[in-house]
Each structure stands twice: as structure tokens, then as C-alpha cells.
C-alpha positions in Angstrom: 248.4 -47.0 113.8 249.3 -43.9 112.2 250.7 -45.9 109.5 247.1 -47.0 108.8 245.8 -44.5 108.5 247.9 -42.3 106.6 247.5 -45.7 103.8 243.4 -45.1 104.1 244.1 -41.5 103.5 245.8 -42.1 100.5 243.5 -44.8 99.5 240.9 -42.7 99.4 242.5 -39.2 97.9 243.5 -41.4 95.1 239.7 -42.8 95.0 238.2 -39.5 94.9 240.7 -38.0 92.9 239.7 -41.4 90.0 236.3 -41.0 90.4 236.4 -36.8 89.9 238.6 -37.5 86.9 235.1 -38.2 85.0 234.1 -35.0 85.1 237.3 -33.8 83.0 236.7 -33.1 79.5 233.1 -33.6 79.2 230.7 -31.5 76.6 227.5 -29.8 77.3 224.5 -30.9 75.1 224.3 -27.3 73.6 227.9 -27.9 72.2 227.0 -31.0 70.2 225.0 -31.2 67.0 222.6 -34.4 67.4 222.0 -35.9 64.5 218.9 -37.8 64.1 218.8 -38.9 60.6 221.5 -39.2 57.6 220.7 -39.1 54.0 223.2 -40.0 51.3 222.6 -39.3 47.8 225.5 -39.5 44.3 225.8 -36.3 42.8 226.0 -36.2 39.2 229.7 -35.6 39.3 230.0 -38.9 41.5 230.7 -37.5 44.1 228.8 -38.3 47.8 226.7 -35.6 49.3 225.6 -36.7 53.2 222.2 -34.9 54.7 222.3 -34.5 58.3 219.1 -33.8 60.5 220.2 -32.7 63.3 218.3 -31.5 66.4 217.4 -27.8 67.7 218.4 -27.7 71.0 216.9 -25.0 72.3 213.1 -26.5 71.4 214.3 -29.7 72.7 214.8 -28.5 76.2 211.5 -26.5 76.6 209.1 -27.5 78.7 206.5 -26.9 76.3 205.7 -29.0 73.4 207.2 -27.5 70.2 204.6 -25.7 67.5 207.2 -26.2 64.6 209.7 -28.7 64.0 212.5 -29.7 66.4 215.5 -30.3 63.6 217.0 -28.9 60.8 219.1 -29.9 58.2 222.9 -29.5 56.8 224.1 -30.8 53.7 227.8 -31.2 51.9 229.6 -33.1 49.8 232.8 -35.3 49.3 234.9 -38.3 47.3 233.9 -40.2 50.6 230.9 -40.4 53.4 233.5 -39.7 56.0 234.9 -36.5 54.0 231.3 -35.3 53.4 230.8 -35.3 56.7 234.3 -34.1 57.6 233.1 -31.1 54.8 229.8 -30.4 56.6 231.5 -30.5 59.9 233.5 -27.4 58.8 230.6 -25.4 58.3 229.2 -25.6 62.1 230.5 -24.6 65.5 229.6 -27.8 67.0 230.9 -31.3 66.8 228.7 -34.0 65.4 227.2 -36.5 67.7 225.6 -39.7 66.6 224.7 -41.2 69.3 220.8 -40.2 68.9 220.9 -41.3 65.3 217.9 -43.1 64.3 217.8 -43.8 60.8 219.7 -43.6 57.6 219.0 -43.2 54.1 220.5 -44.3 50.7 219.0 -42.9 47.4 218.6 -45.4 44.7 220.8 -43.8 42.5 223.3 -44.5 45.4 222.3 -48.5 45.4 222.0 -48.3 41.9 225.6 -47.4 41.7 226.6 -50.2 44.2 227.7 -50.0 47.5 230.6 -51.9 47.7 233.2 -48.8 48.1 231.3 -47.5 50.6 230.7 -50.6 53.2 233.9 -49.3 54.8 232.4 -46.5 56.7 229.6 -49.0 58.2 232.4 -51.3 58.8 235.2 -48.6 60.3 233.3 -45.3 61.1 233.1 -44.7 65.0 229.9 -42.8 63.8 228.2 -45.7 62.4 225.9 -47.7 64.7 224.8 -51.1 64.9 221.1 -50.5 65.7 220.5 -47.6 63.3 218.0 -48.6 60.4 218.5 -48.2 56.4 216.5 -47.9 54.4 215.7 -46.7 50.1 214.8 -43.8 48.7 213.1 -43.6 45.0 214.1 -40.0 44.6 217.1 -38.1 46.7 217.2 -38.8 50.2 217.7 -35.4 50.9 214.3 -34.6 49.5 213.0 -37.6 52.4 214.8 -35.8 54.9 212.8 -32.8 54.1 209.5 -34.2 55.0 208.0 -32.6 57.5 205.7 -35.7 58.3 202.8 -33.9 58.8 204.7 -31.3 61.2 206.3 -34.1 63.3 208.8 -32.7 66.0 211.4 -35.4 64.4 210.6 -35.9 61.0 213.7 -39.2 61.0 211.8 -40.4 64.3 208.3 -40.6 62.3 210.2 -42.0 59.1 211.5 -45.1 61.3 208.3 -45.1 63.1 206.5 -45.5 60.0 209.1 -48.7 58.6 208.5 -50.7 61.8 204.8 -50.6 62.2 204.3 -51.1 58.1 206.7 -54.4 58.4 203.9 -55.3 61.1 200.9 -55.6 58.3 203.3 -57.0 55.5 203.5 -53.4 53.7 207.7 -52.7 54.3 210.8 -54.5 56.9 212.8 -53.5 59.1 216.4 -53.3 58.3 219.5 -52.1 60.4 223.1 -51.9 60.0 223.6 -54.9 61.5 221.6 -57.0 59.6 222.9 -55.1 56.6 226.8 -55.8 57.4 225.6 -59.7 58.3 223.9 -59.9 54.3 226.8 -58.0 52.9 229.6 -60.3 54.0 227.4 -63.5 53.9 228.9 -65.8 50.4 225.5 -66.5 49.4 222.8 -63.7 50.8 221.7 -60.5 49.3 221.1 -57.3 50.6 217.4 -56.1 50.8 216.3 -52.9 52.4 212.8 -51.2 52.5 211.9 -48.6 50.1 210.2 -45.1 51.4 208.6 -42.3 48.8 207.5 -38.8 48.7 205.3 -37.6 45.9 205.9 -34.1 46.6 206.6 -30.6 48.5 203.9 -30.9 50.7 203.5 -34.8 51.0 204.8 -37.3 53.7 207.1 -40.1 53.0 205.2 -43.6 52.6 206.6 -47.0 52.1 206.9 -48.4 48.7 208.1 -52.1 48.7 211.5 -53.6 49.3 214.9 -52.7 47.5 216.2 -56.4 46.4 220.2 -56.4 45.7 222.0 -58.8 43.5 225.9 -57.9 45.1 226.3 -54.8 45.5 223.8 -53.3 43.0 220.3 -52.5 43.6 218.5 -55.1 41.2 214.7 -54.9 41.6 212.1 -53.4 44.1 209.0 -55.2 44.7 205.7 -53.9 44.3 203.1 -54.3 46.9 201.7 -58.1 46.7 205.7 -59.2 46.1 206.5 -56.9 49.2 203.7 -58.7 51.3 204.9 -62.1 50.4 208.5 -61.4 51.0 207.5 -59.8 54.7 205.7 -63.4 55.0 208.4 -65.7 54.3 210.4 -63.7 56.5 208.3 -64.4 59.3 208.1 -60.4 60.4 204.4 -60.0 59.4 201.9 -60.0 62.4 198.9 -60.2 60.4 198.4 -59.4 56.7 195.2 -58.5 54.9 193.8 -60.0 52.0 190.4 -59.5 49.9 189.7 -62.7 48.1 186.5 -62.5 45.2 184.0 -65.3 46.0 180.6 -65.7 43.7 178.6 -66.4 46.1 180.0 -63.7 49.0 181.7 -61.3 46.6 184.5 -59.2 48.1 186.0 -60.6 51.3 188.7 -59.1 53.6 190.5 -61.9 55.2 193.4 -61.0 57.9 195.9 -64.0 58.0 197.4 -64.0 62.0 199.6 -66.0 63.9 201.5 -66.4 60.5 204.6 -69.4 61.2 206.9 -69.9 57.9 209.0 -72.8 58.0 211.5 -73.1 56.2 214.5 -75.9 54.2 216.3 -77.0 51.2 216.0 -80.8 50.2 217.7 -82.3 46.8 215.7 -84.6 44.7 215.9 -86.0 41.6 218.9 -84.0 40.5 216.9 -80.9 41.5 217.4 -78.2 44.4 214.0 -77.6 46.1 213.4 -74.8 48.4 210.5 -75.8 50.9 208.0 -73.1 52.4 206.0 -74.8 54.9 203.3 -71.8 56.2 200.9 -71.8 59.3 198.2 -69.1 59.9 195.3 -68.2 61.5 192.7 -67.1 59.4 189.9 -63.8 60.2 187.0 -63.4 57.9 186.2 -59.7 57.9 184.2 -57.3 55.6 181.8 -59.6 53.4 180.5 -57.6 50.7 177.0 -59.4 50.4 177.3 -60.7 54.0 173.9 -59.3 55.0 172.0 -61.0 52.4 173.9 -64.8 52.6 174.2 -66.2 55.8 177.5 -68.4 56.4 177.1 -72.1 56.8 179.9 -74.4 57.4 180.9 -74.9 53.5 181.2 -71.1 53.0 184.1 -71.2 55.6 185.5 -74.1 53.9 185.4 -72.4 50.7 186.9 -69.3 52.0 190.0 -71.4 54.0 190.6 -73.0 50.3 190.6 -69.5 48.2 192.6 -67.7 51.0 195.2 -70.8 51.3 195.3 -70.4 47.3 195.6 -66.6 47.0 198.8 -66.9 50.1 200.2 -69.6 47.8 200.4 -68.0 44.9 201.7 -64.4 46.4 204.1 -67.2 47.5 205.0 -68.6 44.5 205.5 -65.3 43.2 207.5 -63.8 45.5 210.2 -66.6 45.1 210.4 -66.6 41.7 210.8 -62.5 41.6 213.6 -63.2 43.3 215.1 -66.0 41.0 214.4 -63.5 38.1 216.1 -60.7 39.9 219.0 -63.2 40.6 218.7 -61.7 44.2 219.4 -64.4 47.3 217.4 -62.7 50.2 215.8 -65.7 51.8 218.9 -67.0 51.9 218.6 -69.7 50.0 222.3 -70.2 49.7 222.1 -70.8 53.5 219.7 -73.2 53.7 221.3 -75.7 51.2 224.7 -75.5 53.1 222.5 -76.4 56.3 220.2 -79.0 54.7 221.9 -80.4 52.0 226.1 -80.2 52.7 226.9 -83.2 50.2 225.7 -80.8 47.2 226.7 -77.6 49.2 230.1 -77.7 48.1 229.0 -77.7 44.0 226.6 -74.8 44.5 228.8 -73.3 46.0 231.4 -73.2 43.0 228.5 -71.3 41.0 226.1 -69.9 43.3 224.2 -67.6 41.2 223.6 -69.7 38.8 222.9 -72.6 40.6 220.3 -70.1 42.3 218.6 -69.7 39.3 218.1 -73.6 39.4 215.9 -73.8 42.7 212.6 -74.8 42.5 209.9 -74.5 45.1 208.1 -76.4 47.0 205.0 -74.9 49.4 202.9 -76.2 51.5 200.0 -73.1 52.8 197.6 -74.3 56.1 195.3 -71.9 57.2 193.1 -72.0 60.1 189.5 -70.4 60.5 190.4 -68.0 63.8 186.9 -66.3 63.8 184.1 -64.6 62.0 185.3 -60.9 62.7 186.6 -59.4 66.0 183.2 -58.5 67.0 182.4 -62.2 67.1 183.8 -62.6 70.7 181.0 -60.0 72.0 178.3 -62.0 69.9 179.6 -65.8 71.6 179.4 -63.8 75.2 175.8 -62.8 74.1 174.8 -66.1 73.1 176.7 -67.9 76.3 174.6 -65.3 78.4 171.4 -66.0 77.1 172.0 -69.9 77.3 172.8 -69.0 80.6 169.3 -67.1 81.3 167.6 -69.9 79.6 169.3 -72.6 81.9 168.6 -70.6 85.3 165.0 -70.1 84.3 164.7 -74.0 83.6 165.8 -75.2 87.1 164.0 -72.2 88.7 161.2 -73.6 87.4 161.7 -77.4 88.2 162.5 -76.3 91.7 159.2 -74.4 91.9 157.8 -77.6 90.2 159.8 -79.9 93.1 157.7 -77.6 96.1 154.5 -77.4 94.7 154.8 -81.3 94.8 156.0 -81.3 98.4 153.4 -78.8 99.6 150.7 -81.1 97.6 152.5 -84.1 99.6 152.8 -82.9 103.3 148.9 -81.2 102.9 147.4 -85.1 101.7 
């Protein structure tokens, strides 16, 4: 008996002794420095100069909401990202932590230069993370960085913010290191990323299309119809706007919803066809001479037919930016090893410039939603009134029904 429980005893000194060991070692928040952003930019020398944002502790923990900015930002430089890092790290008293970090950002001198000698720290780094988003920038990224997004507490926070709710209405995408890594190392794909801006000192950072790659290199960056049609095809697009010109209606916005892009590779003739099937709801906003025309049922037919050609052609070209740019981001490549295998193995052999063979083929159905989002409240006017209307009828018939009775049982 004693025996027994000298064993539990043990059991569970050694258990408490396991679980305390968890405390050992560990590092208080202030003794970390959180970065929240990470901007690389090539110097003229060549060499790598890393950004980080980092956060203010201090204003982080207070109760009360910050007046001013809740980061601040170190720079240095080095033959690699890692030793640029490694050079800035020298400079503080804390250790880096990138567990919070949110977003990174390559200058286009940076993709212009190529990124293949630098893949290794995405691929290696333990401070590289799977779920942290890239993304272009037309001047230095360190000059992004320095945004104070119109005095946002985390300037890299509102920057991401502003990527993911842009890819929403077809204006930027989303891209993170994951899905870079998977387009890196793919045989056939190309790398895209989004493309961000600031005009100057005092300005925010905007989006401003999508950096296409052919490799390595940066190869061409779209402008903002190419950008809307690329966010299309990719199916990341919620709803899009267009304004279509009719004669009769003048200007028209149109938002496009519910957008589904199919998409394949067929062989015919001795040609490579890309197929783009697209789905989409379709509703009719803003009509510039809408109060003086009113809509009958071959106006909407007109309109379905001029949006379903104005999404076609940003379609059309789209794709063929892409074959000029010799840039495979829809995959293309993929889609041919999928759908056609018996040809897969000579593309293959000369991918790029079999790329530039592809055709397409599109096929745009859109759908009349409704007139405007108002027009729900003006159907539950109408239903109510019909409703009125059809209550007052059989009031009256049953008024009609006792008078006759009365008339009836009196004779």
C-alpha cells in the first residue's frame, strides 16, 4: 500500500514538475519587437534593404484608444533578406517577433530584378509565414510603409485591409506566401501579385492593378479594366461595376454579381483553346436619362446584350495581355495537362512558346438580377397595395352576400 502510493507521488511530482517546465524560458511582450509589416526594396548598390514596422508597445497595451500611430519603423541593409534583418536586429534591444506579421512588401525594382535568389528565405526562414500577404510596390516599399493611412493605429493592418476588400469589387487580389511558393515552383504558372501606390508625403497607399511575372521577372502590370478582368476569371470578384453607353438610356452602371467562371483547355484542329465559360447576375443601377424613358422589356434585353459584350471583351483582353506579357497566371499550362494529357507532353517541351499559341474561346451569360436595390422595397409596395385592393374586393362581396340575405329572410 505504501508502495502505491509512493508510485502516485512520483507520478505526480514528475507531472507537475512537466507541466511547470512551460513556464521556463518564456519572454514578456515588452521584450519582443512585433513586427507587423516588412518592406524590401534593392538599393542601388544591389544590395537588400528590409523595412520593418514594428509595434509600440506601450500604446498597444493602454486602455485608451491611441491619438497617434501605434508602430514605427526600422530599416537596414544586407547581401541577403536574412542578413538585413540580422543587420537591423543589431541595432535594437529586443528580438524580432513575427508572429503578428501581416503583410509584406516587394518594390518593383525588387521584382524587376527577379526573385529567384531570394525564394530561399520564403522557403527556409523560420520568420516567414504561410498566411502573410505580398504584395507590389511602384515606388520603394519603404516609402508604402510610411503611410500613415489616414492616421491608422497599424498603417500594415489598413494596407492589407485595403488589398482584400479591393479584390472584393474586381479593383486588386489577394496574394499570400503560400499561394506565391505554390506559382513559384509550379512548371507552368506565373507569379502575379497586387500592386499598391502612394502619390505622395501626405497621401494614402491605393491599389494600382496586378504585378504579372514571366519567371522570376516582373513582366507587366495591368491597368484597371485588365485588373478587373483578371479578378474575374479568377473567380475572387463578388460583384464588379460596369457603365455601359446605350443611345437611348445614355450612361448605365451595371453591377455583375454572383459571378461563376468556368474554366478548360480543349485541342481542335491542331489548335490549343482555352475555354472561359462565365455566369453572372446582372443589376441595372444609375440610368443617366432614366427619369425621362421608362424601361420596357426590350430595354433590359438590350442592356443584358451590351453588358454580356462589354464583360467579353474585358475578357478577351485580359487573356491576350497575358499571351503578350508571355505571363501564365490562369494557369493555362495546368489546365492543358488536366484536359488535354495526349498533347500535354509536347507543350510541355516548349511551354512558353506553346503559350503564346492558345487561343480563346468565351462563352459570357448574364442574368437580369433586378432594377436597382431599391427595387425590393418598390415589389413590397406594389404586393401591399395588391393586397389592399384584394381585401377591399371580398369586403365588399361579403357586404354584397348579407345585404342579399337580409333582403332574403325579410321577403
Amino acid at each position: 500500500m505504501n508502495l502505491s502510493k509512493l508510485i502516485k507521488s512520483l507520478i505526480s511530482i514528475a507531472l507537475c514538475l512537466f507541466l511547470f517546465s512551460g513556464c521556463t524560458q518564456n519572454r514578456h511582450l515588452k521584450d519582443l519587437l512585433i513586427v507587423e509589416g516588412v518592406g524590401i526594396d534593392l538599393t542601388e548598390s544591389k544590395d537588400i534593404a528590409v523595412t520593418l514596422q514594428s509595434l509600440k508597445i506601450g500604446m498597444s497595451n493602454s486602455s485608451e484608444k491611441p491619438d497617434a500611430s501605434m508602430t514605427f519603423n526600422l530599416s537596414a541593409n544586407g547581401n541577403t533578406v536574412s542578413s538585413a534583418i540580422n543587420s537591423l536586429a543589431k541595432g535594437v534591444s529586443k528580438r524580432t517577433f513575427f508572429g503578428q506579421n501581416k503583410i509584406m512588401v516587394l518594390s518593383q525594382k525588387f521584382v524587376e530584378n527577379g526573385v529567384d535568389k531570394y525564394v530561399d528565405y520564403f522557403l527556409r526562414s523560420e520568420d516567414a509565414r504561410a498566411d502573410v500577404a505580398i504584395c507590389v510596390a511602384k515606388k520603394s516599399a519603404k516609402f508604402i510603409l510610411e503611410s500613415k493611412e489616414n492616421d491608422s493605429n497599424v498603417p500594415s493592418e489598413n494596407i492589407l485591409h485595403l488589398i482584400d476588400n479591393n479584390e472584393k469589387s474586381g479593383r486588386s487580389i489577394l496574394v499570400n506566401e503560400n499561394d506565391f511558393l505554390m506559382l513559384y515552383k509550379d512548371e507552368t504558372s506565373d507569379i502575379y501579385l497586387p500592386v499598391i501606390e502612394r502619390e505622395n508625403e501626405k497621401s494614402s497607399a491605393k491599389t494600382a492593378g496586378i504585378a504579372l511575372f514571366c519567371g522570376d521577372k516582373l513582366s507587366y502590370i495591368t491597368d484597371e479594366t485588365e485588373t478587373e478582368g483578371f479578378v474575374i476569371l479568377n473567380n475572387k470578384a463578388d460583384d464588379v461595376l460596369f457603365q455601359i453607353y446605350d443611345e437611348k438610356l445614355g450612361k448605365t452602371d451595371v453591377r455583375i454579381s454572383n459571378i461563376k467562371c468556368k474554366k478548360g483547355a480543349v485541342r481542335y484542329n491542331d489548335n490549343t483553346y482555352f475555354n472561359v465559360e462565365l455566369k453572372a447576375d446582372m443589376i441595372i443601377g444609375e440610368i443617366e436619362k432614366g427619369t425621362e424613358n421608362q424601361l420596357t422589356k426590350n430595354d433590359y434585353n438590350r442592356i443584358l446584350r451590351e453588358v454580356e459584350n462589354e464583360v467579353s471583351n474585358v475578357i478577351e483582353k485580359t487573356f491576350y495581355t497575358l499571351i503578350k506579357a508571355k505571363s501564365d497566371c490562369l494557369r493555362v499550362g495546368n489546365y492543358i495537362a488536366k484536359d488535354c494529357p495526349d498533347y500535354y507532353s509536347e507543350y510541355i517541351k516548349n511551354s512558353r512558346q506553346n503559350y503564346q499559341k492558345v487561343l480563346l474561346n468565351k462563352k459570357v451569360k448574364i442574368n437580369l438580377g433586378k432594377i436597382s436595390d431599391n427595387s425590393q422595397l418598390e415589389w413590397h409596395c406594389i404586393y401591399k397595395c395588391v393586397e389592399y385592393i384584394y381585401q377591399l374586393f371580398w369586403r365588399w362581396i361579403s357586404a354584397l352576400r348579407k345585404a342579399n340575405y337580409c333582403r332574403n329572410y325579410n321577403s
